[in-house]
C-alpha positions as CSV (number, residue, x, y, z in Angstrom):
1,X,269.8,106.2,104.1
2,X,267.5,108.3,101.7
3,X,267.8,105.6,98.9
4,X,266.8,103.2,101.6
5,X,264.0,105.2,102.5
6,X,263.0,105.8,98.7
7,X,263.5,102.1,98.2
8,X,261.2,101.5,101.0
9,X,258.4,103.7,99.4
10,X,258.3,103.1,95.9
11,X,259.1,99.0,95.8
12,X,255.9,97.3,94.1
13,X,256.2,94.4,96.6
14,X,254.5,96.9,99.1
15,X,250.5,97.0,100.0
16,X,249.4,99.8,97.8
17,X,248.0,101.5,101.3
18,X,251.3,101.8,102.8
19,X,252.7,103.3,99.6
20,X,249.8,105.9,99.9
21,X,251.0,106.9,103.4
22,X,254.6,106.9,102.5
23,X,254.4,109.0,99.4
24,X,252.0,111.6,100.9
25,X,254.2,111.8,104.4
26,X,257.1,112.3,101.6
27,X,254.9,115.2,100.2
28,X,254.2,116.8,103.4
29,X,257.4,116.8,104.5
30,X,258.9,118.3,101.2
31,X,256.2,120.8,101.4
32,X,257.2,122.1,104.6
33,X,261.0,122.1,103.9
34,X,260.4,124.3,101.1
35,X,257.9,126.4,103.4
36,X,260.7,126.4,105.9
37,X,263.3,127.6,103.4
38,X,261.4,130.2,102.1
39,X,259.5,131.9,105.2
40,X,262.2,131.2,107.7
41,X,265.3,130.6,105.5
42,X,266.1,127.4,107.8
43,X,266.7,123.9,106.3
44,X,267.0,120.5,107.9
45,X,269.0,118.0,106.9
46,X,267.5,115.1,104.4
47,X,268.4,112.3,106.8
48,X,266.4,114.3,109.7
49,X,263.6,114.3,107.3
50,X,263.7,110.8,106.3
51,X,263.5,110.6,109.7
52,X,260.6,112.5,110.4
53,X,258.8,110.1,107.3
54,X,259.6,107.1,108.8
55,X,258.4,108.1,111.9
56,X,254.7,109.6,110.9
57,X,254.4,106.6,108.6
58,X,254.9,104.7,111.8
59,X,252.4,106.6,113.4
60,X,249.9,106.7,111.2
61,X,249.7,103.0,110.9
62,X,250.4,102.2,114.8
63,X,246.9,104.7,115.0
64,X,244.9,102.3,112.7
65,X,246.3,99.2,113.5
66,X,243.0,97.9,114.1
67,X,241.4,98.7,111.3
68,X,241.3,95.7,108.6
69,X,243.6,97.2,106.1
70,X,246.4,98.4,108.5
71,X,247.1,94.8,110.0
72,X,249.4,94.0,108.2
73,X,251.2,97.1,107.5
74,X,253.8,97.9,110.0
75,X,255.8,94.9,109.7
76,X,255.5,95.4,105.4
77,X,256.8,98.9,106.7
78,X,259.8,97.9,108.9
79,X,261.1,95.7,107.0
């Protein structure tokens, strides 16, 4: 599921604005793992947060689907 997700992300075929939101979602989310770990030595497991990714890339673009750029994006991200 992660290499999915990773696939998903990093494959050149994608708009270069949906690998933006992707990568810095991924960066967020590693962020506040490693906050999580060290404040409140707690984890979650990498499929919940490939999860969580999937879902605020989703949201982000469902948010700005009517601007010109994000169109197009959602069905480049589901697929």
């Amino acid at each position: 599921e992660r290499a999915a997700l990773l696939d998903q992300i990093f494959c050149s075929l994608k708009p270069p604005t949906l690998r933006k939101i992707a990568v810095q979602a991924t960066i967020f989310h590693l962020l506040k793992q490693r906050n999580n770990v060290y404040h409140n030595n707690t984890t979650i497991v990498p499929s919940v947060i490939s999860k969580l990714i999937y879902r605020d890339v989703r949201n982000i673009i469902i948010a700005r689907r009517k601007r010109k750029k994000f169109r197009s994006l959602l069905a480049s991200w589901i697929i």
